[in-house]
Backbone bond lengths (Angstrom), bond angles and torsions (degrees), N, CA, C in turn:
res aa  C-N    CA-C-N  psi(-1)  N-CA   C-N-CA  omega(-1)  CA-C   N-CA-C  phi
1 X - - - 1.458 - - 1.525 108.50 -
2 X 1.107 119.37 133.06 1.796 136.41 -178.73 1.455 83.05 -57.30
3 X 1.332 101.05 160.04 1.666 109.73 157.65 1.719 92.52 -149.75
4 X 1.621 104.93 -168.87 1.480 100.25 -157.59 1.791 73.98 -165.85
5 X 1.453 104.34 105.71 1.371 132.04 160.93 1.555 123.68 -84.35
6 X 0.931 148.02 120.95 1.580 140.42 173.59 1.486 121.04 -141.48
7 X 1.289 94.51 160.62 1.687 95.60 -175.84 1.850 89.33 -80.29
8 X 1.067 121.27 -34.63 1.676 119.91 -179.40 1.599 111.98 -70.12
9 X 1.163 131.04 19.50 1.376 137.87 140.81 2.095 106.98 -110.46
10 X 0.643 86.42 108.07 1.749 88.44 179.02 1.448 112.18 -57.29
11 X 1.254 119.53 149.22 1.437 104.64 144.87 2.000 81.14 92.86
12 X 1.381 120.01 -6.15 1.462 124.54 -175.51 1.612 114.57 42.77
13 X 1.334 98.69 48.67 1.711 122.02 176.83 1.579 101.64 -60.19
14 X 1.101 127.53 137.73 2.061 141.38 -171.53 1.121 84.16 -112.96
15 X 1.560 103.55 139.54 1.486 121.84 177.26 1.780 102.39 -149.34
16 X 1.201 117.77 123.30 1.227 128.79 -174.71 1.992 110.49 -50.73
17 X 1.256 130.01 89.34 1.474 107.71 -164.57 1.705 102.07 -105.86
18 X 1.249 116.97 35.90 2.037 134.91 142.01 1.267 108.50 -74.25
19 X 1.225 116.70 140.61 1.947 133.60 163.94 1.736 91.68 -72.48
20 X 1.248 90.19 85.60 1.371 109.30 155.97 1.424 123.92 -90.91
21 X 1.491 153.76 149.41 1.230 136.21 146.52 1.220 125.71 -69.22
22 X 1.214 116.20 140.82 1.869 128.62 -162.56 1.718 93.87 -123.30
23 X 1.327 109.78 161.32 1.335 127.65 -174.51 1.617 104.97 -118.21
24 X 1.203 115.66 97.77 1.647 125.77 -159.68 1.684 112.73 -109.89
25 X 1.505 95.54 145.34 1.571 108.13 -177.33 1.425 107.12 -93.94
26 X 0.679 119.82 137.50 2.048 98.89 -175.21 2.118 84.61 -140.55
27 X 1.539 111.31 115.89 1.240 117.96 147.26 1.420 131.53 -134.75
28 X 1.744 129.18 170.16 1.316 111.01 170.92 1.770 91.30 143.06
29 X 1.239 102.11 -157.53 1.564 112.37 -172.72 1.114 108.35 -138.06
30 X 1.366 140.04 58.97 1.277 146.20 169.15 2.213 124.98 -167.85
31 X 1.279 87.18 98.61 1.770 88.03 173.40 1.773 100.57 83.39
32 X 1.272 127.71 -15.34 1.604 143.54 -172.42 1.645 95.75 -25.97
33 X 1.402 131.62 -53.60 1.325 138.52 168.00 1.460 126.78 -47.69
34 X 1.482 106.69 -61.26 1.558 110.25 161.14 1.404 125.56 -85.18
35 X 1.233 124.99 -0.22 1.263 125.10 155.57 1.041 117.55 -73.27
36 X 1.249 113.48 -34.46 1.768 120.54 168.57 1.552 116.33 -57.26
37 X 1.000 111.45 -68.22 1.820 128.58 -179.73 1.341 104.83 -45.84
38 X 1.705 103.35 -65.05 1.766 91.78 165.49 1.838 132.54 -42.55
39 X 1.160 105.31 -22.06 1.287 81.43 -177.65 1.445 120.06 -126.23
40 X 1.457 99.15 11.38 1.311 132.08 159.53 1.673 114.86 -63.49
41 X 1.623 116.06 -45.85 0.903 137.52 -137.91 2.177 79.55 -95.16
42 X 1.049 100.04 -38.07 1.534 110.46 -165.10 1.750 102.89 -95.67
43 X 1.168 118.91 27.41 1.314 128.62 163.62 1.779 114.22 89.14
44 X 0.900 117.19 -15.63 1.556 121.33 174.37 1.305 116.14 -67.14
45 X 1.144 125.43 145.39 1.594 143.00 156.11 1.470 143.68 -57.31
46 X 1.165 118.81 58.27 1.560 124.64 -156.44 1.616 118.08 -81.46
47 X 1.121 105.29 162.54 1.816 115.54 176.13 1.495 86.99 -149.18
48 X 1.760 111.12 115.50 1.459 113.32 161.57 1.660 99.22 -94.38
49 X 1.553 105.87 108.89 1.199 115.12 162.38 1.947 132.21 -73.86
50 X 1.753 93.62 11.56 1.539 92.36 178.32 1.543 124.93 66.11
51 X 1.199 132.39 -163.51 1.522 129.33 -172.95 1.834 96.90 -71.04
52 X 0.794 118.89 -51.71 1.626 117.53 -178.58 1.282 129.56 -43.80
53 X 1.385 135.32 105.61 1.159 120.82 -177.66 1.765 124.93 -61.73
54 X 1.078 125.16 163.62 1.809 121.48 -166.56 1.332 111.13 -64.48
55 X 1.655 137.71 132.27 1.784 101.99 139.38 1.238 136.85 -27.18
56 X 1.186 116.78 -165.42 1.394 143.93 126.70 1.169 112.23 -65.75
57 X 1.195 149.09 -53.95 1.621 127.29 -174.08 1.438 104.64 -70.26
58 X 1.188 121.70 -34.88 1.482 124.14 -174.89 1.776 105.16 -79.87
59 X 1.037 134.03 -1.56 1.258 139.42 161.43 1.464 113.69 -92.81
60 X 1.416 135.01 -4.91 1.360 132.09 -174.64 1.641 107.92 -62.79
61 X 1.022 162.48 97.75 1.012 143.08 133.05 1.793 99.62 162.35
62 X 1.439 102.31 -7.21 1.380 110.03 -174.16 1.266 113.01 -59.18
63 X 1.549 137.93 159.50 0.994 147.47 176.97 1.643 106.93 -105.29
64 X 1.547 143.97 -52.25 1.736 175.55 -1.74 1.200 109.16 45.58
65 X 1.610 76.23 139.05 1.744 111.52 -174.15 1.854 103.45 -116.01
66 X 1.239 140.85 70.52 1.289 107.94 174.59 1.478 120.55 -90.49
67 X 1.502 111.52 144.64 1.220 144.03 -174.83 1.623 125.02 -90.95
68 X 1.463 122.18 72.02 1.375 124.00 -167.05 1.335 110.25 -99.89
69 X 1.406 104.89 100.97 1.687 126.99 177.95 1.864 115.37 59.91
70 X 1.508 99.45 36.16 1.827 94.33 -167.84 1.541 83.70 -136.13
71 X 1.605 90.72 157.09 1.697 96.07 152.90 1.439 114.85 -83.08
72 X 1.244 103.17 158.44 1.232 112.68 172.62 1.727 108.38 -92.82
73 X 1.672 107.66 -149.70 1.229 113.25 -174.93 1.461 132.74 -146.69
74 X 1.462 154.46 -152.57 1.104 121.45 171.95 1.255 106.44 -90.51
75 X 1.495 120.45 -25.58 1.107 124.59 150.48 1.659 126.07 -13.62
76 X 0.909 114.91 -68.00 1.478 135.58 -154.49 1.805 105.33 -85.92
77 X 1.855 94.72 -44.48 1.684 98.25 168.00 1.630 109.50 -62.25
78 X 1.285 113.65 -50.36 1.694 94.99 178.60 1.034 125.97 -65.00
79 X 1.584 117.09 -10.01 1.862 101.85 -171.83 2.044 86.69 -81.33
80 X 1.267 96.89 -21.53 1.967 78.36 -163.04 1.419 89.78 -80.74
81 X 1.419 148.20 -15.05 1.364 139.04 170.66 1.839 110.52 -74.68
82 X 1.336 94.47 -10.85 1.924 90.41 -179.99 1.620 102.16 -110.48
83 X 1.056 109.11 20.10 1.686 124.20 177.91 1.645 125.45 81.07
84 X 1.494 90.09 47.06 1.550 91.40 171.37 1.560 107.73 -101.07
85 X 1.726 133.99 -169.95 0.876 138.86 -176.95 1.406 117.42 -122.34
86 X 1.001 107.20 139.15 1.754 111.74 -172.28 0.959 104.84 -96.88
87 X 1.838 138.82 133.63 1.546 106.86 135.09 1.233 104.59 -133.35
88 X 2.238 133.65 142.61 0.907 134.82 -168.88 1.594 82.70 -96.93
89 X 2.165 79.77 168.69 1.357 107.35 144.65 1.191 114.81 -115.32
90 X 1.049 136.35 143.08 1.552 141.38 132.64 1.559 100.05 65.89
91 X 1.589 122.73 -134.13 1.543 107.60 175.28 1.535 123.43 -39.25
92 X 0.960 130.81 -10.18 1.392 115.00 -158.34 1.771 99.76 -102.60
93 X 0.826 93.87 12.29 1.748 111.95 158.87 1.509 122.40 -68.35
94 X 1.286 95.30 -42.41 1.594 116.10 176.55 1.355 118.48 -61.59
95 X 1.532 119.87 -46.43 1.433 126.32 148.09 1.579 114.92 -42.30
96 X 1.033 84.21 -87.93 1.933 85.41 -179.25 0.958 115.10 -4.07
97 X 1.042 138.42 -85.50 1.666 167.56 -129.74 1.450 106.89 -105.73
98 X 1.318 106.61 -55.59 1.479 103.99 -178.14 1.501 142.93 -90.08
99 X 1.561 82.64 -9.83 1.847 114.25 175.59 1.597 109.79 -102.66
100 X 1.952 96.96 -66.14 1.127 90.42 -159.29 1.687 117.07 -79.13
101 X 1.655 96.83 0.44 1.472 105.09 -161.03 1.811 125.20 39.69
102 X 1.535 99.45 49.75 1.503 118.96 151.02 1.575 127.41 -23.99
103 X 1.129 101.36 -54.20 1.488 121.97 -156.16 1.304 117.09 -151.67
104 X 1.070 124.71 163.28 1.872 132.25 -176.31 1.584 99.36 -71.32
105 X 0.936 142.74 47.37 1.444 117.75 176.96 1.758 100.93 -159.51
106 X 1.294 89.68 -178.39 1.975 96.50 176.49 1.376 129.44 -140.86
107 X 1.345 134.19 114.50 0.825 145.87 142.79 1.530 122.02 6.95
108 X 1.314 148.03 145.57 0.915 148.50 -99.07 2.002 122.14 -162.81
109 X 1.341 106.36 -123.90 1.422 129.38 150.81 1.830 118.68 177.38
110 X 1.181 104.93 -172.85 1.272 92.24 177.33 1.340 141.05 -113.87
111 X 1.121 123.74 138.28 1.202 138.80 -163.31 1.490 135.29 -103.61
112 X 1.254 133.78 142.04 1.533 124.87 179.68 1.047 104.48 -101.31
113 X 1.308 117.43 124.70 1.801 106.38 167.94 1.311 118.80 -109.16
114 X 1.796 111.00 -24.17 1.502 101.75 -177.92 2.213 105.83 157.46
115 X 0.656 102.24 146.64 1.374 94.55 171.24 1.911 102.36 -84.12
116 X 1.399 92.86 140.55 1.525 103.96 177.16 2.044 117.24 63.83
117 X 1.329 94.86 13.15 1.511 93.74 -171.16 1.861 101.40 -45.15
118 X 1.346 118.99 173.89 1.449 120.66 -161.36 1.782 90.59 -105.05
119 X 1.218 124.10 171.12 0.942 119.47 -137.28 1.526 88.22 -147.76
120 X 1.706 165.75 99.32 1.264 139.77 -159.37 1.692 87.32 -113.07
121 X 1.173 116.10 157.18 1.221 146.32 152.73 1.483 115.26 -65.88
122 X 0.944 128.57 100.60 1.806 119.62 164.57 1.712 123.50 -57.99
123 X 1.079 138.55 139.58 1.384 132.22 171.24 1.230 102.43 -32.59
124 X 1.779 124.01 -47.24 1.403 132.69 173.97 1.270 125.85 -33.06
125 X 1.312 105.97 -48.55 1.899 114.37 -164.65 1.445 75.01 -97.64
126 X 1.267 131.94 -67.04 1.497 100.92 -174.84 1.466 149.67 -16.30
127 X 1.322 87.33 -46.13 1.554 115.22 176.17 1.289 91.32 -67.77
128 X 1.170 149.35 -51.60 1.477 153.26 -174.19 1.438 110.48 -48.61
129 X 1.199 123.65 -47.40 1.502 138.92 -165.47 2.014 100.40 89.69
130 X 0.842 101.55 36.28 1.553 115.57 -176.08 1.427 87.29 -79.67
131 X 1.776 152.60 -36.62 1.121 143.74 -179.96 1.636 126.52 -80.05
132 X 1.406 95.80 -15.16 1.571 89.43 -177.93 1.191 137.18 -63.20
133 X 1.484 132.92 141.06 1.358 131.93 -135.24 1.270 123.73 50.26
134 X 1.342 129.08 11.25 1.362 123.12 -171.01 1.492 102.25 -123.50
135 X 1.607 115.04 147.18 1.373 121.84 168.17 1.786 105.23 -66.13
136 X 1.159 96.98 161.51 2.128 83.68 176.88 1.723 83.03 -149.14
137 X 1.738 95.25 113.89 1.521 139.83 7.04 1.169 95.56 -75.88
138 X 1.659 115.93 -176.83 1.645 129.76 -168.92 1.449 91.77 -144.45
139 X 1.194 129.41 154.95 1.518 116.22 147.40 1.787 91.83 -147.33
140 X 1.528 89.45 -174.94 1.659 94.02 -178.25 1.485 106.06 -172.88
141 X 1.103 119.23 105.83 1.249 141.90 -159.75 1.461 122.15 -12.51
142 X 1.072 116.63 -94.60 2.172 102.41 167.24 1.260 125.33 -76.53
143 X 1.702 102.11 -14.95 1.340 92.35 172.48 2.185 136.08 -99.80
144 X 1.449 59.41 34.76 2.336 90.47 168.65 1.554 92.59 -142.22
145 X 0.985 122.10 61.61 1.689 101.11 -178.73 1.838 90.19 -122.40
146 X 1.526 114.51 -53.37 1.869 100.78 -167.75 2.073 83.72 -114.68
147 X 1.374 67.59 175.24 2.011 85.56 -177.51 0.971 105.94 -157.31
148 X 1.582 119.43 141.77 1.595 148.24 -168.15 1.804 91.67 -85.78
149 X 1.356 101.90 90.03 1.670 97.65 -179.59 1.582 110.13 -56.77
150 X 1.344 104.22 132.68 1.456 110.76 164.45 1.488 125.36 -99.91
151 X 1.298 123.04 171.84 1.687 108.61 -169.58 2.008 86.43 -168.17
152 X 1.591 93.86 166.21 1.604 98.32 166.66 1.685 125.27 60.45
153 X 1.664 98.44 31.56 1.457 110.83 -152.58 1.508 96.98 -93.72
154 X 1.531 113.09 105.97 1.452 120.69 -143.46 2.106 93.13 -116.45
155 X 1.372 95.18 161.00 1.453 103.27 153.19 1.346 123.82 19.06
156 X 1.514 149.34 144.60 1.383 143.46 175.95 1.583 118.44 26.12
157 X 1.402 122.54 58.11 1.325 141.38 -160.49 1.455 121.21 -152.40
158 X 1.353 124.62 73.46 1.678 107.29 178.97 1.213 128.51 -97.18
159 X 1.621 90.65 155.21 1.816 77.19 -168.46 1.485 91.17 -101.06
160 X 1.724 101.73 152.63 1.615 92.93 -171.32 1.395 89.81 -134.94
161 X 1.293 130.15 15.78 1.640 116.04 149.57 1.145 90.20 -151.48
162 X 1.844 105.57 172.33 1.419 122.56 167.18 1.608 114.39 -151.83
163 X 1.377 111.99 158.17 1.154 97.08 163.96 1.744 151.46 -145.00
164 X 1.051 150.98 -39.11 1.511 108.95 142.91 1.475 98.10 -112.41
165 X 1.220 133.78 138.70 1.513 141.59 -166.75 1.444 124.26 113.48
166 X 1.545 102.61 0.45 1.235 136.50 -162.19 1.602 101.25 44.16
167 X 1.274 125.41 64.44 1.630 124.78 -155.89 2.175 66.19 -116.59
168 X 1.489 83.43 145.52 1.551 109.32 177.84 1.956 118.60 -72.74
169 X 1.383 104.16 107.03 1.647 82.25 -173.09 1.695 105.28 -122.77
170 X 1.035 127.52 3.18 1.385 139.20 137.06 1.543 136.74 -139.96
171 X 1.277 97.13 135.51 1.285 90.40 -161.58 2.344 101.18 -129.31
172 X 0.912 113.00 -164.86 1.581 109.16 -165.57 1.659 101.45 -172.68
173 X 1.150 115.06 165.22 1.346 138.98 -170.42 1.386 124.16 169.27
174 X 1.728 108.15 170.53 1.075 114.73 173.16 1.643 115.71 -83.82
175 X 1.790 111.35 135.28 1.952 89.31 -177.62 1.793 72.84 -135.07
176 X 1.640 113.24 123.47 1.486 127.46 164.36 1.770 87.82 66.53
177 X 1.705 94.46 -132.83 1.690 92.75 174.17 1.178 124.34 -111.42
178 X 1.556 101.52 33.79 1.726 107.57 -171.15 1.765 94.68 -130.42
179 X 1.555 108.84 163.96 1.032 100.99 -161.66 1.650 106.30 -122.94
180 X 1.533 127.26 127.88 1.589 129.66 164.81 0.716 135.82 -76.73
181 X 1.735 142.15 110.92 1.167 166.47 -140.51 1.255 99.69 -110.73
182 X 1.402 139.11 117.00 1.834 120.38 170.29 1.463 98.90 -139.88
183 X 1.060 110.77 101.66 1.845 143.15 151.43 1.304 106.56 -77.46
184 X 1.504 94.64 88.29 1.696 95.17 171.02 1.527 115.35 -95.24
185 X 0.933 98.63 13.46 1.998 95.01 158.22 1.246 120.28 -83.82
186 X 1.178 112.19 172.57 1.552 132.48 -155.43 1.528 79.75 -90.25
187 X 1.511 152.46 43.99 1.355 132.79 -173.51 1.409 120.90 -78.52
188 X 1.517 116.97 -1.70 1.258 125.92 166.00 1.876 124.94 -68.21
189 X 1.605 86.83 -30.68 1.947 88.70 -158.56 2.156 105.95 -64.07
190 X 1.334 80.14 144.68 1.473 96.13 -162.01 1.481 105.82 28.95
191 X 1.325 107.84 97.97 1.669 122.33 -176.52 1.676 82.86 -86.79
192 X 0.798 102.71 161.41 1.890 122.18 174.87 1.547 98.77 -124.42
193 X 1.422 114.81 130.12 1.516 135.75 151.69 1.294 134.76 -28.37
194 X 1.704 96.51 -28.24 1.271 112.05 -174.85 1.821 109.10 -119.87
195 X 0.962 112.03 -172.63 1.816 126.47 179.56 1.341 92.48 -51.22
196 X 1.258 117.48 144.74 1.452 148.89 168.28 1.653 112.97 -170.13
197 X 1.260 103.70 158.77 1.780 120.69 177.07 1.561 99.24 -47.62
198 X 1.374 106.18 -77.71 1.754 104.01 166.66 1.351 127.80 -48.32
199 X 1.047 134.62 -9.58 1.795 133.99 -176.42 1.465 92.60 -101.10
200 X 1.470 122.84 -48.36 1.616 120.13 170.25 1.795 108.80 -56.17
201 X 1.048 135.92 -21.37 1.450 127.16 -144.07 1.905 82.08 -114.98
202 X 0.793 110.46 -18.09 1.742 108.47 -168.47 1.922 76.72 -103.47
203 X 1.019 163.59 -124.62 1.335 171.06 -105.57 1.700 88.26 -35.61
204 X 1.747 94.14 -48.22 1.385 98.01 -154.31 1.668 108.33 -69.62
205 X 1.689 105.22 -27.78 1.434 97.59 176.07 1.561 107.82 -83.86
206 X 0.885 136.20 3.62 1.410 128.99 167.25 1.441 124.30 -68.04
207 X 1.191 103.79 -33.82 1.275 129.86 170.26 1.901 115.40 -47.23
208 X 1.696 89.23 -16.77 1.702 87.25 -174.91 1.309 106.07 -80.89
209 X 1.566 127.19 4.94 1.901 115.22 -146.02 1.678 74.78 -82.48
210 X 1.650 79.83 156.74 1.872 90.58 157.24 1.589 142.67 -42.34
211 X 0.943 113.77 173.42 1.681 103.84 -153.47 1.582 72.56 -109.11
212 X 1.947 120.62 -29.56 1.281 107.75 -151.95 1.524 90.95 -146.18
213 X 1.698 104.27 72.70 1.550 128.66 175.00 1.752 111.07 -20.96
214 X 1.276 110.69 146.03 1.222 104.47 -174.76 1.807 118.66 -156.08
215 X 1.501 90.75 59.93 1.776 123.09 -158.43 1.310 108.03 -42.00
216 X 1.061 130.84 158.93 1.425 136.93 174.20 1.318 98.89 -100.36
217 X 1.315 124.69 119.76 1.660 130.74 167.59 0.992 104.56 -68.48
218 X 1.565 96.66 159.84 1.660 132.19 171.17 1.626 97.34 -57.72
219 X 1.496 110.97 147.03 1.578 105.24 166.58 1.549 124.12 -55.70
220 X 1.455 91.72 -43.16 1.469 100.56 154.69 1.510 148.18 -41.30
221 X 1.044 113.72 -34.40 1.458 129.32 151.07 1.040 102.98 -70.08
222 X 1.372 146.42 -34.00 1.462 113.62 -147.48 1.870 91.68 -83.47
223 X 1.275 95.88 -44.18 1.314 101.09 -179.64 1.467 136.22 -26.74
224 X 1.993 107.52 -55.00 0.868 125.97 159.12 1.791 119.19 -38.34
225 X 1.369 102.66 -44.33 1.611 110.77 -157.11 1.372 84.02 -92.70
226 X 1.296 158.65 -31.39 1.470 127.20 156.48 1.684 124.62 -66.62
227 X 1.855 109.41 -12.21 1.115 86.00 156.63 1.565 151.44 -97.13
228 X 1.535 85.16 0.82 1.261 109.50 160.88 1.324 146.92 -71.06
229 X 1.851 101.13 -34.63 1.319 118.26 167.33 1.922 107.11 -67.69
230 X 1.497 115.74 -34.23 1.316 119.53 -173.97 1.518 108.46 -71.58
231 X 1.204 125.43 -18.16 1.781 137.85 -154.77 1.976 76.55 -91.92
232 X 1.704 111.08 -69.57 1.398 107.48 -171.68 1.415 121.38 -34.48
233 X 1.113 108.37 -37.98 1.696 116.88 -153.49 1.403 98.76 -87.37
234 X 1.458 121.88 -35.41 1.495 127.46 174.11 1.085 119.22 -47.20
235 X 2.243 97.55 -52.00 1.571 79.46 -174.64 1.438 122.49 -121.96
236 X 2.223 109.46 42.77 1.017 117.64 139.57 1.446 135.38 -64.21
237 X 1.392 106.61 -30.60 1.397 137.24 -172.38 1.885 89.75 -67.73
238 X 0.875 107.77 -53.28 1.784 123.74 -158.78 1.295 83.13 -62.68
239 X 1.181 160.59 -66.97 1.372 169.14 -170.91 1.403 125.55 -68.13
240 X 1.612 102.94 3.46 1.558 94.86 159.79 1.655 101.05 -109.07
C-alpha cells in the first residue's frame, strides 16, 4: 500500500493516499442523507448518525468523523486525538477550534462571499492530493457561496486553500495522532448524489484517513483490556 509521508503532517504522521474504503461517522444538520449515499455510492462505509454527534462506542472501529454544521463532542475530539480524521463543514469549524481546540487557530462567523466564488488550492493541499480531479481554483455553485471565517491561524496549521483575498478557507493539521480537516464552506448545501466539485474535493480528503486505523474503543473494551493486562502480570509475577 502507497503511503504519503510529509513534512506538512508533523510529527511525519502516514496517511494512506490510495482510494481506499473508510468506515465513516457522518453527523450534523446539513445534506446528512446525501452525504451519506454519496459516499456510500463511491465504496465507503457510512453510519448517518443524524443531528447527534457519535459516542465512543459508536466510534469504535471508525476510520472519519464528518462534521456538517454541528458541534461535535468529547467523544469525537478523542477519537481524532487517538488518530482518527476530522473533516468539518462550514459552522462546525467553530467547534473544532474553539471548543475542542483541534488546531492552532480560531473560528470565526459567517460570511457571504458569493455563489460559485473560486476556490485555490495551496501548494499545501496540493501536496495532499486535495486537487485531484479538480480544476484549481474549483468552485461549485452554493456550495462556495458563505464561509465559517477563520482567523489566528497559528503554528502547525496549513492552509491548503484560499479564496479571493487570499483569505484562508481551508486549512489542516496535526491534532494528537489524528489529523483536522476544516472546510469552512458551506460544501454541504444541496450536496448532489452524484459528481460535483465538492463530492470530488471530500473523496479526495478522505483519502487522508490512516493507512493503519487507530479506533477509539468502546469503554467497554477498554476495561476488559486492563483486565486482562492485570490477569497477565499476576500470573507472570506467580511464575517467578
Amino acid at each position: 500500500m502507497k503511503k504519503f509521508c510529509s513534512v506538512i503532517l508533523s510529527a511525519a504522521m502516514c496517511f494512506s493516499m490510495s482510494a481506499n474504503a473508510a468506515i465513516i461517522a457522518v453527523f450534523g444538520n446539513n445534506s446528512n442523507l446525501s452525504v451519506t449515499s454519496f459516499l456510500t455510492a463511491n465504496g465507503h462505509t457510512v453510519t448517518n448518525f443524524g443531528s447527534a454527534a457519535p459516542t465512543a462506542a459508536q466510534l469504535a472501529g471508525v476510520n472519519a468523523v464528518i462534521a456538517l454544521r454541528a458541534d461535535g463532542n468529547d467523544a469525537v475530539r478523542d477519537f481524532v486525538l487517538a488518530g482518527g480524521l476530522l473533516i468539518t463543514e462550514w459552522s462546525a469549524a467553530e467547534w473544532a477550534l474553539d471548543i475542542a481546540n483541534l488546531l492552532n487557530a480560531d473560528g470565526g462567523t459567517n460570511s457571504f462571499i458569493g455563489s460559485n466564488t473560486p476556490v485555490t488550492l495551496t501548494a499545501a493541499g496540493l501536496a495532499l492530493n486535495l486537487g485531484m480531479g479538480l480544476p484549481n481554483p474549483y468552485s461549485d455553485g452554493p456550495r462556495t457561496e458563505f464561509q465559517w471565517t477563520l482567523s489566528n491561524i497559528g503554528a502547525g496549521v496549513d492552509i491548503l486553500a484560499t479564496i479571493p483575498g487570499n483569505t484562508p478557507a481551508i486549512i489542516g493539521g496535526q491534532s494528537g495522532s489524528g489529523y483536522t480537516l476544516i472546510n469552512s464552506l458551506d460544501w454541504a448545501d444541496s450536496f448532489p448524489e452524484s459528481a460535483s466539485a465538492s463530492g470530488t474535493w471530500l473523496l479526495n480528503a478522505l483519502n487522508l484517513v490512516r493507512s493503519e486505523p487507530n479506533p477509539v474503543p468502546a469503554p467497554a473494551t477498554l476495561v476488559l483490556l486492563l483486565i486482562g493486562l492485570v490477569g497477565i502480570t499476576a500470573a507472570r509475577s506467580n511464575k517467578k
